[in-house]
N, C-alpha and C positions, 0 to 999 in steps of 0.2 A: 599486533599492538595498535593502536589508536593513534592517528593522527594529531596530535593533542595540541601541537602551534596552530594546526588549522581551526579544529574547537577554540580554542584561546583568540584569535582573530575573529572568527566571526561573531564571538559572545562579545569582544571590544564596537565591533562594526555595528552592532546592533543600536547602542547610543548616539551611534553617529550618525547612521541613517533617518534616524526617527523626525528629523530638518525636514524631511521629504517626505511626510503622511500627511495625511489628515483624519480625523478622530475617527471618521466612518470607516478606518484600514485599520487602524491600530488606536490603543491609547496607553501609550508611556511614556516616559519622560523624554524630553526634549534637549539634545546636546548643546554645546554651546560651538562645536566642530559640527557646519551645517555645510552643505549640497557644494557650495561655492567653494569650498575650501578642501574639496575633495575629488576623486577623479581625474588625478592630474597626473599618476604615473601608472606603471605596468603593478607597480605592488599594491597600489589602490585598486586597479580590475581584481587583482585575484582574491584579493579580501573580501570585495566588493561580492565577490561569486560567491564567495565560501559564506557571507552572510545567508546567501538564498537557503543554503541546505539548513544553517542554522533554524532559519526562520520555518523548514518543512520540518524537520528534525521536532518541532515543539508539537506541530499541529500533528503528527502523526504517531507523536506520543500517546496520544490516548485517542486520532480519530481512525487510526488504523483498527482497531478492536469496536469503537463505538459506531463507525459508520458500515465496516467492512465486516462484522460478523456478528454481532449479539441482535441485530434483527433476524439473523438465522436460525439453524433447529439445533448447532451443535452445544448451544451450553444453555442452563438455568441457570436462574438466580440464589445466592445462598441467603436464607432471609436477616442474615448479619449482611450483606455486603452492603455495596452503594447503590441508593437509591435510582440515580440515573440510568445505570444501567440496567436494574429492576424495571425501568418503564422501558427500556429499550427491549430485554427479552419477553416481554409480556404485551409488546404490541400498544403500550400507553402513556407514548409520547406526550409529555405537556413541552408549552414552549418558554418554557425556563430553562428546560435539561441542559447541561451542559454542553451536550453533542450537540446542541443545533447555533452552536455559534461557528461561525466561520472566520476570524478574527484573525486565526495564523495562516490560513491560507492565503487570506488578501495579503498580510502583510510580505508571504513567500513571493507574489505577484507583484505586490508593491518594489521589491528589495529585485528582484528579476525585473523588470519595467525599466529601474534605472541603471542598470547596467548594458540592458540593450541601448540604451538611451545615450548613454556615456562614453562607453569601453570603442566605438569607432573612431571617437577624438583623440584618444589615447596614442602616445608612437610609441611603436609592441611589434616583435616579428607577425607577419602576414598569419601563420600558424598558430600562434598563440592566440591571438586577437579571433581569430576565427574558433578555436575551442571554448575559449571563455564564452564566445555569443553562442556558440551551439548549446551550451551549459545551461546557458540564461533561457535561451527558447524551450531547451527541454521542461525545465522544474518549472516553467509559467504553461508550458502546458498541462502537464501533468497536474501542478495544481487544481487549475480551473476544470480539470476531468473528475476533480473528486467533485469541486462543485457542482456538475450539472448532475452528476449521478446520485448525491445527498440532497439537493434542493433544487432541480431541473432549471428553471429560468435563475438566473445571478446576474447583478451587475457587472459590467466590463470597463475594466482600465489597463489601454496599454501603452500609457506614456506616465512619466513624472507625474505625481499632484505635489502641488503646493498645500503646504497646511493653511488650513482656514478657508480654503476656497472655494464656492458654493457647488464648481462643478465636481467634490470629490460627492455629492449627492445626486445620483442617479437613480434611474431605473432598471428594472430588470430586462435582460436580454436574452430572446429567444435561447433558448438549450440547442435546438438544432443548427442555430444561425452559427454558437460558440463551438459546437463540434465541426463543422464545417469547413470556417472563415479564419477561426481561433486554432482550437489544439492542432488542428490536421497540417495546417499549414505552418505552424509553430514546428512541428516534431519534424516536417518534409526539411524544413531551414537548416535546422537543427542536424539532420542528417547528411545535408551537403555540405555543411559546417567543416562539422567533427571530422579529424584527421584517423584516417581509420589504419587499426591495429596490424601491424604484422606480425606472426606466428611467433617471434619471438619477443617484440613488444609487451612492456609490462604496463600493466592497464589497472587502474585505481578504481576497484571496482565500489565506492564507497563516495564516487561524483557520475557525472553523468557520462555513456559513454555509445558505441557504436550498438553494442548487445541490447543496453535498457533502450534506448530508442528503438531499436527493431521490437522490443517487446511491446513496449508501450502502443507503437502502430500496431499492433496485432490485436492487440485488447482494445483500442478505438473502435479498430473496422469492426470488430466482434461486437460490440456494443451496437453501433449501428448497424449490424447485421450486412453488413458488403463481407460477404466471407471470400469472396472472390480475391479481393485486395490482403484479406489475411494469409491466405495461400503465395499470395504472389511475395508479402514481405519477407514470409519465412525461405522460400524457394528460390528467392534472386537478387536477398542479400545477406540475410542469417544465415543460411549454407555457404556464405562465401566465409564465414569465420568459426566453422565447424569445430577446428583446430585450437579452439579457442572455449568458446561455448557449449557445452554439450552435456547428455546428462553424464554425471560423474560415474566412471569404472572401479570407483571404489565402491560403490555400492551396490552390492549383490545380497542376495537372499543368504549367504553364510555368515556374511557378518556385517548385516542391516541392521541391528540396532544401532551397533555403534558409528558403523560410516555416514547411513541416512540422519542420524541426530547428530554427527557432525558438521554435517553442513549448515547449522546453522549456530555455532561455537565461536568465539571470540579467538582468534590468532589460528584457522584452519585457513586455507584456502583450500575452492572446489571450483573444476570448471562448472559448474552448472549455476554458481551465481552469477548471476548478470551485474546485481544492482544490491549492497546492503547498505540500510541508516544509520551512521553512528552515532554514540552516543560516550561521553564523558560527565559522570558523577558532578565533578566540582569546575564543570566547565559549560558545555551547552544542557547541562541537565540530565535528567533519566524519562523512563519511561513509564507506562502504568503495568507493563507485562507482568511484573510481577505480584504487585497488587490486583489484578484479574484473576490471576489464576497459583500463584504460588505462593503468595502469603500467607500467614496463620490464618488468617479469616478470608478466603480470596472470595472476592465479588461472584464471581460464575465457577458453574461446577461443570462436568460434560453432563448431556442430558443421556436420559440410559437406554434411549433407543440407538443411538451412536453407538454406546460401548457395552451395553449388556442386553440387547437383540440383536436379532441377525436380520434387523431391518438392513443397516446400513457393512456392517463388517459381519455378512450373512458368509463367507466362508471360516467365520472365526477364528480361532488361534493359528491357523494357514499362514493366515496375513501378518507378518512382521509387523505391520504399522498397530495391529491388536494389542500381540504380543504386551502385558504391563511392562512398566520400563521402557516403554519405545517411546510412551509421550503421555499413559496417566496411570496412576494408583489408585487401586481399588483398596475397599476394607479402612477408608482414614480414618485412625482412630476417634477423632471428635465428630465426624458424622459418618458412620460406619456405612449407611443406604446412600450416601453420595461416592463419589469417583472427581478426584483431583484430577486436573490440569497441569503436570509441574515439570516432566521430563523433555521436552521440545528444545527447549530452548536453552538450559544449563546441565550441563556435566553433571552436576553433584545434586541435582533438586536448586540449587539458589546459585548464582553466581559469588564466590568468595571473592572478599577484599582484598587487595597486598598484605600484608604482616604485620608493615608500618601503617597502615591507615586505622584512624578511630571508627571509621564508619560499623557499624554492625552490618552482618550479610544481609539481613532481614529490610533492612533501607538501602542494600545497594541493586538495582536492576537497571544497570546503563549497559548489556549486553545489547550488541547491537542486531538490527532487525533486517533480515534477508524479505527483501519485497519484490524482486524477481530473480525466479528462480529458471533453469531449464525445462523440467518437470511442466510449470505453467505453459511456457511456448510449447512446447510436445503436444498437451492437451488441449489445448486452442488450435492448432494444427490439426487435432484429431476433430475438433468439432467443426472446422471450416469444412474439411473434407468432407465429412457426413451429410453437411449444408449441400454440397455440391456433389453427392451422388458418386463420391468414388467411397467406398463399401469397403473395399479389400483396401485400401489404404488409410482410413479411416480408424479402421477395427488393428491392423499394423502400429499404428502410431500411438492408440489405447495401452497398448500390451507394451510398451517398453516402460511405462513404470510399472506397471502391474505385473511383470515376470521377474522384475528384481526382486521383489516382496515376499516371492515365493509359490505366487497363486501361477497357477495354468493358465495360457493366453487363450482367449474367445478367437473364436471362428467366425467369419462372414455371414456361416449358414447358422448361428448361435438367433440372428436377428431378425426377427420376421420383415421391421418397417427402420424407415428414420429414425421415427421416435424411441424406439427400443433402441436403437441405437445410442439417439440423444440422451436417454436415462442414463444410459452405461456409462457414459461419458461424464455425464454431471454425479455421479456416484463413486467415480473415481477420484475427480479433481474434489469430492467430499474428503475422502480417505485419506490423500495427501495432503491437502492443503489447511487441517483441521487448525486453528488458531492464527491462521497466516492472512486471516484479516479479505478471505478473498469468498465469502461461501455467499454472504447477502448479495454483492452482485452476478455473482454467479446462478445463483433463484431468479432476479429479476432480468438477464439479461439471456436466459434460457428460457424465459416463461414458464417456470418452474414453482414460481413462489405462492400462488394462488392455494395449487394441490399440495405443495409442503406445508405451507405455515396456517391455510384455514383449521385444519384439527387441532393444532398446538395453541394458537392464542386469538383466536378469529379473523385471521386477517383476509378480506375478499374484497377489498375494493382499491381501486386502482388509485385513490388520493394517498393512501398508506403507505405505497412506492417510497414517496419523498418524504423528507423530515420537517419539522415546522421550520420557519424562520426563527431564533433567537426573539425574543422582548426586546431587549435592546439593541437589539439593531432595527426595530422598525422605532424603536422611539428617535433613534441618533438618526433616522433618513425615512422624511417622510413618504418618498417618492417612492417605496416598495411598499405592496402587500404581503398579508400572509397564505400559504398556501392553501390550499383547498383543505376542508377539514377537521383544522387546527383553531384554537382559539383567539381571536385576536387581540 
């Protein structure tokens, strides 16, 4: 079930916050319950915190698919869907698209900012006071990590603004300076913070917590390519809560359709998620998953080299994750040559309403969204290792999702070089991780994306990486330009 007084709180928190923007983070309405008049007990921090997810909960409603997959190879466009994302799978980005505003992110940074800011005036047990800021640093890291990876250099704000203040007008800040100075040292706080789980400890996996931080460090380092540090995170502190984290034993190649699309259901639990987004219909809102891919008319379809070559599921119906029903449908009857998107993410094809609700199923998708999973850490682990020339542990660490599926595990001697290896690795976390919002930076963050995406939609130059800036945000601050590429 859904936490639904926390939804409910931070959807109230939201107008209350808005005292403490300014138009270049956000623009909505202004409360009359401003900054001053808040922050003043233990149940103000934790509203205050549960604002942040509300405010990531929005952005990642639609920039989880816009930023994190349709510039990748696994889906097209259906030429009924939405235009935006037609320029996003086709490579022709204008800077109107919706995707290239970053509006909820600042604001997730903004609403995290004053909580770090705040919540140590507060009298609160030592423990509490300390989870709450671990919370804060996480989701203001994690934010500004979509930033630099969507729009490489981004402005930096890590205290309060006041509205109307000329310094909420910045410039842009090195990408390398903000992975660095910013998230790294943001997620390190964050992790000395957080009061970490004991084995029998129940853990909300649906805020921030010991696991997503160890993931999140592992995906930085990986970014930045210190794979050395990604070994070390998963080795000598995700191992200490194994017990806790790991991939799920419920999922085995006998009954992997049902258990692997389990894990990402509404009212399961699995150890393997780290970290899901929730979401409430009539409270923090829904998401576009369903609209993308399960709607009557869904925006993107899979493209058919994913699902009907043996480019990418080259041992074919082997593989559980092919298998129709595990996550798309062939033969739809309104475009019989496409293949739907629809089974990942709901039981039944659509997430149903309670009995009593008016809502039609067809407008309900506030199924909530697993953003890390064990699978992921597994697979980052496999490619640190590769990075660092351990072979036999590498190719080990490939094969545990890959033997639940059903497929045969690779051998050492399967690989002539790194690279072969690298393929296999990024060919895998293809298979698994198909709509889970992770395939574009996984292209650019393997150096992959050049030889994938120049056949499919041209794509060969290194300004393409990044997204435009928004229009309006270079009108609302004039002190940024536009990226390289893009129109200004």
């Amino acid at each position: 079930m859904k936490n639904r007084n926390r939804n409910i709180a931070a959807t109230l928190l939201a107008a209350i916050l808005m005292g403490g923007c300014g138009d270049f983070l956000e623009k909505e309405p202004v409360s009359d319950l401003t900054q001053d008049k808040f922050w003043k007990t233990p149940n103000d921090a934790e509203v205050g915190v549960l604002a942040i997810y509300n405010g990531f909960s929005k952005a990642l409603g639609t920039g989880l698919w816009n930023w994190g997959e349709f510039r990748g190879d696994n889906f097209i466009p259906l030429d009924r869907g939405g235009d935006d994302q037609r320029e996003l799978m086709n490579n022709t980005i204008q800077y109107d698209n919706q995707a290239a505003y970053w509006t909820n992110l600042y604001v997730t940074i903004s609403r995290a900012n004053d909580a770090i800011a705040h919540i140590p005036d507060i009298t609160m047990t030592t423990e509490t006071k300390n989870k709450l800021l671990a919370e804060a640093y996480t989701m203001r890291a994690w934010a500004y990590f979509y930033c630099v990876r969507v729009w490489g250099d981004v402005p930096v704000f890590l205290e309060p603004v006041t509205k109307d203040s000329p310094d909420n007008y910045r410039p842009r800040t090195d990408k390398t300076y903000i992975l660095e100075n910013i998230i790294l040292p943001d997620l390190e706080l964050a992790y000395s913070l957080m009061p970490k789980p004991g084995s029998s400890t129940e853990v909300d996996m649906s805020r921030a917590n010991t696991g997503l931080i160890c993931a999140l460090l592992m995906d930085v380092h990986a970014w930045t390519h210190n794979y050395e540090a990604v070994i070390r995170v998963k080795e000598e502190r995700l191992n200490l809560f194994a017990s806790r984290w790991r991939l799920d034993p419920a999922v085995s190649s006998v009954n992997f359709a049902t258990s692997w699309r389990a894990i990402f259901y509404e009212g399961t639990t699995s150890p393997e998620v780290l970290f899901k987004l929730t979401y409430a219909k009539l409270e923090n809102g829904d998401h576009q998953g369903f609209n993308n891919f399960a709607g009557g008319v869904p925006r993107a379809t899979v493209a058919d080299r994913v699902c009907k070559t043996t480019e990418v599921f080259h041992e074919g119906n082997v593989d559980k994750r092919y298998v129709p029903g595990t996550q798309w449908l062939f033969n739809w009857s309104w475009y019989p040559d496409r293949t739907r998107f629809r089974y990942k993410f709901w039981p039944d094809d659509i997430y149903e309403p309670e009995p009593s609700s008016n809502i039609k199923p067809t407008e309900y998708s506030d199924n909530d969204l697993v953003l890390y999973r064990y699978a992921d850490v597994t697979l980052l682990y496999a490619e640190a290792l590769n990075q660092m020339d351990k072979t036999d542990d590498a190719v080990n660490e490939l094969n545990r999702t890959r033997r639940r599926t059903g497929l045969p595990g690779y051998l050492p001697s399967d690989f002539t070089d790194k690279e072969q290896l690298t393929d296999a690795i990024l060919n895998e976390r293809q298979r698994e991780f198909i709509g889970e919002g992770k395939r574009w930076f996984d292209l650019v963050r393997m150096n992959r994306w050049r030889q994938v995406m120049g056949p499919i939609n041209g794509m060969d130059k290194e300004w393409m990486l990044l997204f435009p800036i928004h229009r309006d945000h270079l009108i609302q601050n004039s002190k940024i330009t536009q990226n390289e590429g893009y129109q200004q």
